[in-house]
C-alpha positions as CSV (number, residue, x, y, z in Angstrom):
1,X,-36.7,11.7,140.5
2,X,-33.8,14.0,140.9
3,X,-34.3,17.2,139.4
4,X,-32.1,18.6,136.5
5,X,-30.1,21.0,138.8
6,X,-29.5,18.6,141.2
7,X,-28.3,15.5,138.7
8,X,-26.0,18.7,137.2
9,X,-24.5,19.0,141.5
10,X,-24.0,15.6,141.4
11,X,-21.7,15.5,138.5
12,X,-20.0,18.3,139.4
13,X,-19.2,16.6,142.9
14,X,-18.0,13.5,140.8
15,X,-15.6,15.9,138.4
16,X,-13.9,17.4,141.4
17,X,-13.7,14.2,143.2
18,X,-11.9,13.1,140.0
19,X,-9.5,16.3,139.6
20,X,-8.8,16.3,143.6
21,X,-7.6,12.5,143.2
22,X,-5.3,13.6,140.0
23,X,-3.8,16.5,142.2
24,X,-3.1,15.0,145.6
25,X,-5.4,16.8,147.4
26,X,-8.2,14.1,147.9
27,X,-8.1,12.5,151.5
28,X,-10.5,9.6,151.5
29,X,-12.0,10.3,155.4
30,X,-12.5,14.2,154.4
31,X,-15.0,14.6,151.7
32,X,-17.0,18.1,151.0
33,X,-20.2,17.8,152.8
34,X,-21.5,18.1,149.6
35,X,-21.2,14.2,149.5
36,X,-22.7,13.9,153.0
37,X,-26.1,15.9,151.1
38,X,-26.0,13.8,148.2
39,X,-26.2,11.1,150.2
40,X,-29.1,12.1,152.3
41,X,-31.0,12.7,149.4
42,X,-30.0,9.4,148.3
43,X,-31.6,8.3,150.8
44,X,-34.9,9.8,150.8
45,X,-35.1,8.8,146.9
46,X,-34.8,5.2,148.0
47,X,-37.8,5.8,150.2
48,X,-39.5,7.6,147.9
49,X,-39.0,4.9,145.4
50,X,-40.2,2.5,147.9
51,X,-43.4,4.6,148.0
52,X,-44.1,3.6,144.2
53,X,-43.1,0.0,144.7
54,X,-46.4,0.0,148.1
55,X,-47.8,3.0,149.0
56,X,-48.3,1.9,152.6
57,X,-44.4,2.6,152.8
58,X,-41.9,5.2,151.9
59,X,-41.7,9.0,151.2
60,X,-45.2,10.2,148.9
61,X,-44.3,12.5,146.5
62,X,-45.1,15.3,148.4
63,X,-43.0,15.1,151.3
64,X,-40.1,13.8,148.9
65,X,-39.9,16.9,147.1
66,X,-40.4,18.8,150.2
67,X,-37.0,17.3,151.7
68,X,-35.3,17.6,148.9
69,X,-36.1,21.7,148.7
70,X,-34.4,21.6,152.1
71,X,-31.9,20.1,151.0
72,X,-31.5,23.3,148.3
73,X,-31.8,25.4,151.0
74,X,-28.8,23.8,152.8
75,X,-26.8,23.8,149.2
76,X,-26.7,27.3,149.0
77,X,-29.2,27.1,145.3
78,X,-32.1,28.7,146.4
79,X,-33.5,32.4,146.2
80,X,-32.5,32.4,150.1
81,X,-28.3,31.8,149.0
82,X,-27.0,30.5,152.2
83,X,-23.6,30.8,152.7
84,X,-21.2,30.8,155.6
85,X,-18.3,32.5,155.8
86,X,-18.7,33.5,152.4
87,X,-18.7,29.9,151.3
88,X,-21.6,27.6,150.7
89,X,-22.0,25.0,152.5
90,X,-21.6,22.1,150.0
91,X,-18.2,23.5,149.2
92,X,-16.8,22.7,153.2
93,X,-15.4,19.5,154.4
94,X,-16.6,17.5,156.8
95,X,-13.6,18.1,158.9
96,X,-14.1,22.3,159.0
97,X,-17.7,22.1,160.0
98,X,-16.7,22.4,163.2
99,X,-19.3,23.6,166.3
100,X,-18.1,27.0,166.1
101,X,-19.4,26.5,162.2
102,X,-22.3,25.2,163.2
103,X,-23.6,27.6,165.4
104,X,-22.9,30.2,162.6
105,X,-25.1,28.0,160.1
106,X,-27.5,28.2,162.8
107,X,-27.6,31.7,163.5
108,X,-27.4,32.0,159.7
109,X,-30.7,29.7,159.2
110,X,-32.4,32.0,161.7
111,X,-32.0,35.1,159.9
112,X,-32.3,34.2,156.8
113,X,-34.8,31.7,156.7
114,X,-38.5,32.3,157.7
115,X,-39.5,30.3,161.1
116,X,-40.7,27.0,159.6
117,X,-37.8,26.6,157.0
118,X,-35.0,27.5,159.7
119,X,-36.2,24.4,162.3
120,X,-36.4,21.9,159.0
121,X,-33.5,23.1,157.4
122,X,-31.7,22.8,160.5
123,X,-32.9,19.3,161.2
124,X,-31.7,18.5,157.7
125,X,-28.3,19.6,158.5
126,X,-28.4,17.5,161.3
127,X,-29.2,14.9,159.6
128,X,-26.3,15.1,156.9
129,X,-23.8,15.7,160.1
130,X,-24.7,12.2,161.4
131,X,-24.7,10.7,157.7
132,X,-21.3,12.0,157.2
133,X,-19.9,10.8,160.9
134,X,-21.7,7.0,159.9
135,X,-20.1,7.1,156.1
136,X,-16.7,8.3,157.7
137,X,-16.8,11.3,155.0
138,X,-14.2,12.6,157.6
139,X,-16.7,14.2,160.2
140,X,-15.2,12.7,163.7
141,X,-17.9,14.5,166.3
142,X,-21.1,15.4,165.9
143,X,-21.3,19.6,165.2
144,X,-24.7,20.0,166.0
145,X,-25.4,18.4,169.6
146,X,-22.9,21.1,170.7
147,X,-25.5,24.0,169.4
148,X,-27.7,26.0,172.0
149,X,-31.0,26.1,169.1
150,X,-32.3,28.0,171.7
151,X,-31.3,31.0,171.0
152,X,-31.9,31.0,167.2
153,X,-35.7,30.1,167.5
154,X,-38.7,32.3,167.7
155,X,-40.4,32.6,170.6
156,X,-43.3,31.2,169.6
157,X,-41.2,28.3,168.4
158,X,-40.7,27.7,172.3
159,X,-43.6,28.3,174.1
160,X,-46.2,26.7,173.4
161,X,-49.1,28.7,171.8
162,X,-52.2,29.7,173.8
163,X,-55.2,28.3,172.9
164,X,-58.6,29.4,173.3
165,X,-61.1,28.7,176.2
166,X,-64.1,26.9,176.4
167,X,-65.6,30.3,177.7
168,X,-64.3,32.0,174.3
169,X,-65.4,29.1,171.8
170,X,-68.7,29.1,173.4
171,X,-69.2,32.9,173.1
172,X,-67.7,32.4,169.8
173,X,-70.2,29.5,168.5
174,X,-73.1,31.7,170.7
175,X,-72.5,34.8,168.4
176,X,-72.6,32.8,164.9
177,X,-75.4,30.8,166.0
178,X,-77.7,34.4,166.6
179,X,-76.0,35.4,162.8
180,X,-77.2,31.9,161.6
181,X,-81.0,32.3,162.8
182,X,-81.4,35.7,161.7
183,X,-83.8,36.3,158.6
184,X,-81.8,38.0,155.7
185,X,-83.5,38.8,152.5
186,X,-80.1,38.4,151.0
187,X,-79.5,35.1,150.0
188,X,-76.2,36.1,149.8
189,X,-75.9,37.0,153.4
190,X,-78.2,33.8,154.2
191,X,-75.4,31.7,152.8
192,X,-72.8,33.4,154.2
193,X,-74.0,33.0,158.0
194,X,-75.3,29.4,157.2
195,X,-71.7,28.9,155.8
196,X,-69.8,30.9,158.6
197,X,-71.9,28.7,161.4
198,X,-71.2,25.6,160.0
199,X,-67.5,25.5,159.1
200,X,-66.4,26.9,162.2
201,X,-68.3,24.5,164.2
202,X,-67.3,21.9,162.4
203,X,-63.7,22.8,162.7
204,X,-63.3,23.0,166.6
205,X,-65.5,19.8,167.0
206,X,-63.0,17.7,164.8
207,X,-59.4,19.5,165.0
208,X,-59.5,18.9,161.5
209,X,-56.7,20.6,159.3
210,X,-58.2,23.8,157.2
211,X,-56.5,22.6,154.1
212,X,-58.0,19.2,154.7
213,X,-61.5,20.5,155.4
214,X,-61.4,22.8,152.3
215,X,-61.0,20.0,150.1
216,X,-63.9,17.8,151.8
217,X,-66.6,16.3,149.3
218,X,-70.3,15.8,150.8
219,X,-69.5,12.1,150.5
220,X,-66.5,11.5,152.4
221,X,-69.2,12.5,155.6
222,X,-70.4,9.5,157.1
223,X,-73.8,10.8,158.6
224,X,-75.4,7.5,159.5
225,X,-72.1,6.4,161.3
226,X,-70.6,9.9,162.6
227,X,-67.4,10.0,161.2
228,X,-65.4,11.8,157.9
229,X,-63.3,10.6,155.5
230,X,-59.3,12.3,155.7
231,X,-57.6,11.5,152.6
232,X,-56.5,14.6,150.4
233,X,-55.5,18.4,150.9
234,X,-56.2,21.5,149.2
235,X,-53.1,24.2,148.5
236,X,-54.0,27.6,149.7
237,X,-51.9,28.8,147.3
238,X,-51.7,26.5,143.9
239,X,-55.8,26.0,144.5
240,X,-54.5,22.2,143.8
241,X,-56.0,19.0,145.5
242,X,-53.5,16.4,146.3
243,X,-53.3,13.6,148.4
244,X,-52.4,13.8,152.1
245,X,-48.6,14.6,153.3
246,X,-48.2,11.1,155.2
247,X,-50.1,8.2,155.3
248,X,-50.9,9.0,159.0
249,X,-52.5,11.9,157.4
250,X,-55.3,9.8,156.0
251,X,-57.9,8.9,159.0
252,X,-61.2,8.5,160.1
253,X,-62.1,11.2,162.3
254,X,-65.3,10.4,164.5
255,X,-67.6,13.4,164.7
256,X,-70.1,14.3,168.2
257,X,-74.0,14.1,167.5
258,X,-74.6,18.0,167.3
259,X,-72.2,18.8,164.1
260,X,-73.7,15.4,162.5
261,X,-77.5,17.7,163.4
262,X,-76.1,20.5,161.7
263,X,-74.1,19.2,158.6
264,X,-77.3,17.3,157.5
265,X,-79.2,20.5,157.8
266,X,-76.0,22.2,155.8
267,X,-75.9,19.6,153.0
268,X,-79.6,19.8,152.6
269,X,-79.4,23.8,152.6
270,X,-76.8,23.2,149.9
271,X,-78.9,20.6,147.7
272,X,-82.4,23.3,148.2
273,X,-80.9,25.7,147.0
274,X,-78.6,24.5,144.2
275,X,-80.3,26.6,141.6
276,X,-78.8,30.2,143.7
277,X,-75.7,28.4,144.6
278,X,-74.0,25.8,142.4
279,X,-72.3,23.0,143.4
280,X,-71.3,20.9,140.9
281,X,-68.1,19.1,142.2
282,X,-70.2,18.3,145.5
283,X,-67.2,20.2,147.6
284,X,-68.6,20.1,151.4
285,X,-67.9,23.8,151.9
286,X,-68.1,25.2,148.2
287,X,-67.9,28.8,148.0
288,X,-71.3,30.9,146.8
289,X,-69.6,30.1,143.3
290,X,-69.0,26.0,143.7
291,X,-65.3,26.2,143.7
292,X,-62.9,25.8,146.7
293,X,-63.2,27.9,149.0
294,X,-60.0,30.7,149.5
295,X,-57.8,30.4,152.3
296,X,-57.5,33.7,152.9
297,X,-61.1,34.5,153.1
298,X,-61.9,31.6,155.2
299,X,-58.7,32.8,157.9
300,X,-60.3,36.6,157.7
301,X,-63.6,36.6,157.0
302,X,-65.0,33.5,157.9
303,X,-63.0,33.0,161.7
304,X,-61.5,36.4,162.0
305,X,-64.2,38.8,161.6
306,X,-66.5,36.9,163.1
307,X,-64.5,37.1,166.5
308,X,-64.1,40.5,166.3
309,X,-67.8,41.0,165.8
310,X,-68.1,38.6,168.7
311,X,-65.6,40.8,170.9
312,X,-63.0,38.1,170.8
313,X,-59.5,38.2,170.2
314,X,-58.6,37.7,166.7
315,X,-55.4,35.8,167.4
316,X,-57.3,32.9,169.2
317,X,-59.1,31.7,166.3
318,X,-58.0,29.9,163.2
319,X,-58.2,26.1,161.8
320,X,-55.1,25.8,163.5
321,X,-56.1,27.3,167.1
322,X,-59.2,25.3,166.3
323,X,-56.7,22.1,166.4
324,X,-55.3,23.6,169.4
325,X,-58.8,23.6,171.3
326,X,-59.6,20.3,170.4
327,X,-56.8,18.9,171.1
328,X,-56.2,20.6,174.7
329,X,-60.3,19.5,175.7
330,X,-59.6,15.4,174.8
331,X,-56.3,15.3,177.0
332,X,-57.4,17.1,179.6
333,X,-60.5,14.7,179.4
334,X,-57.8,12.1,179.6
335,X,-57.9,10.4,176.3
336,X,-55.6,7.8,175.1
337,X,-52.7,9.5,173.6
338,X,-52.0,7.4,170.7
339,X,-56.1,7.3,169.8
340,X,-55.6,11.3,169.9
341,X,-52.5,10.9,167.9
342,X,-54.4,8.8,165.2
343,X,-57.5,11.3,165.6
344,X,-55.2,14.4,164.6
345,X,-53.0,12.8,162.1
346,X,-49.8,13.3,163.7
347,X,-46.9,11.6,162.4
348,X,-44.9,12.3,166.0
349,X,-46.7,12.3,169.2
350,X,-44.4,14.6,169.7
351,X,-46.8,17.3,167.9
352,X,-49.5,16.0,169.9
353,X,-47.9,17.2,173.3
354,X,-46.8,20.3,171.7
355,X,-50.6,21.6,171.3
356,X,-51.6,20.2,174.6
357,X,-53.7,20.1,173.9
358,X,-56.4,5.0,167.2
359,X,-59.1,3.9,168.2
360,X,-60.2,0.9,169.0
361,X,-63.7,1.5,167.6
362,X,-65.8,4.0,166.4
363,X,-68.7,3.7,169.2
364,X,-65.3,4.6,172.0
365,X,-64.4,7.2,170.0
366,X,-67.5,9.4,169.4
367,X,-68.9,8.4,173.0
368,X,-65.6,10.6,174.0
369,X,-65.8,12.9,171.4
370,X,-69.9,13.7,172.7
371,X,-68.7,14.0,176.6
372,X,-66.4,16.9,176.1
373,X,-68.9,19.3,173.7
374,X,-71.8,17.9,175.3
């Protein structure tokens, strides 16, 4: 549902509509882009509404109110008070949003806005151009195609990101696997390297998401078959679980026979020593406590330091690099795209060439899967 502040834009929008008419100043193919937002979110309620209605369909609730705090970016009713010109960008019409305007709204996004909120908001603002040139709200071209984005990206916006060799991951994996087989007397330490070994192992062989792995239970690993169950995501920050951002997001990922070896010796580590280390909501990587595990601590201390101690590069290596890496090995072993698609949980394949980095059965899929970390 709309949210208060928004119902309260609405209405405004509709009073000045109302007072322009009285005064002579309304002209019915130059509306405020204000309309041309309204409108957009219009639309993503309708999808969002269809989402209730069959949850195969539609906007989930998640990425609904995701738009929608675009959309306040855009507005001008956010901490990050974008204006242009001195004006926000509700109160322009169609007609003066011009691509001289335009290319100040992007250069505006890019300093303003941190790197992932400048490319969305932008594509919103796209978006709301081309609604307002289709509802003939008085916009005649399109603003934005006339905009070099170029030059109001960050770099590593476009380039693509480096990802790490084979040659690193293995020294990487070869260094936490000497950790792993030491004797500690700590069972601390004992859980910690059991712990370290296994999470980042398991997250280069399956290019799973870290806030999707964080929130694994020891049931949604299929052992006997080889695969895991995708279908909900912890917040780093809130410490929430909620269901996945897209239904694309919910998959089957296969996994290769030497992680399916190590997670039944992890799970039965976990279940031995229950009494040191509780585990009550049966979380697949609990911390020594049972809870989720922290995002930060897992980014630092779980991939970080251990790839310094290994005389990596810290850069390399994160749940995301790890993405990268698996990603990279199964095209350049000449996968089929759309079964690597499915197997990342891309919405766009689009994402999926970005990393360079769906099936038709399980036995295809692992049978790949085992040839490249063979």
């Amino acid at each position: 549902m709309l949210g208060k502040e928004n119902n309260i834009t609405i209405i405004q929008n509709i009073v000045q509509l109302n007072k322009d008419i009285d005064s002579g100043n309304y002209q019915a193919n130059d509306l405020k882009f204000c309309f041309a937002l309204d409108a957009l979110e219009k639309t993503y309620l309708d999808k969002y509404k269809e989402h209730l209605e069959d949850a195969t369909k539609g906007l989930r609730p998640k990425t609904y109110q995701e738009y929608v705090s675009y959309l306040d970016v855009i507005r001008g009713i956010t901490k990050d008070k974008i204006k242009i010109r001195g004006r926000k960008l509700p109160d322009f019409k169609c007609s003066e949003i011009t691509p001289e305007i335009a290319y100040e709204i992007s250069e505006v996004f890019y300093k303003n806005l941190k790197k992932h909120n400048n490319s969305k908001c932008w594509f919103k603002f796209e978006a709301a151009c081309k609604l307002a040139i289709v509802k003939n709200m008085g916009m005649k071209i399109n603003p934005v195609a006339m905009v070099d984005r170029s030059l109001h990206q960050s770099k590593t916006r476009t380039e693509k990101k480096k990802a790490p060799t084979k040659q690193e991951v293995d020294q990487f994996e070869n260094y936490l696997t000497q950790e792993k087989n030491k004797n500690y007397n700590s069972w601390k330490k004992q859980y910690k390297t059991h712990f370290d070994y296994i999470y980042n192992k398991f997250s280069i062989r399956s290019g799973v998401r870290g806030c999707e792995i964080r929130a694994f239970l020891i049931n949604d690993v299929n052992l006997d078959q080889g695969y895991v169950i995708v279908d909900k995501s912890h917040c780093g920050k809130t410490n929430h679980v909620t269901i996945t951002k897209t239904q694309k997001s919910d998959r089957m990922v296969v996994l290769p026979d030497d992680i399916i070896v190590d997670l039944k010796n992890w799970i039965n580590f976990l279940q031995t020593n229950e009494d040191f280390f509780p585990n009550n909501k049966k979380l697949l990587f609990p911390s020594m406590q049972g809870s989720y595990v922290n995002e930060s601590n897992i980014n630092n201390r779980t991939i970080k330091d251990n790839a310094i101690a290994a005389g990596l590069d810290p850069k390399l290596f994160s749940p995301h690099q790890f993405r990268r890496y698996n990603n990279s090995r199964r095209r350049a072993a000449g996968h089929n795209q759309d079964r690597i698609q499915a197997q990342m949980g891309h919405e766009d394949k689009k994402m999926s060439d970005l990393y360079t980095t769906t099936w038709e059965n399980l036995d295809q899929d692992r049978k790949n899967i085992n040839e490249i970390f063979a």
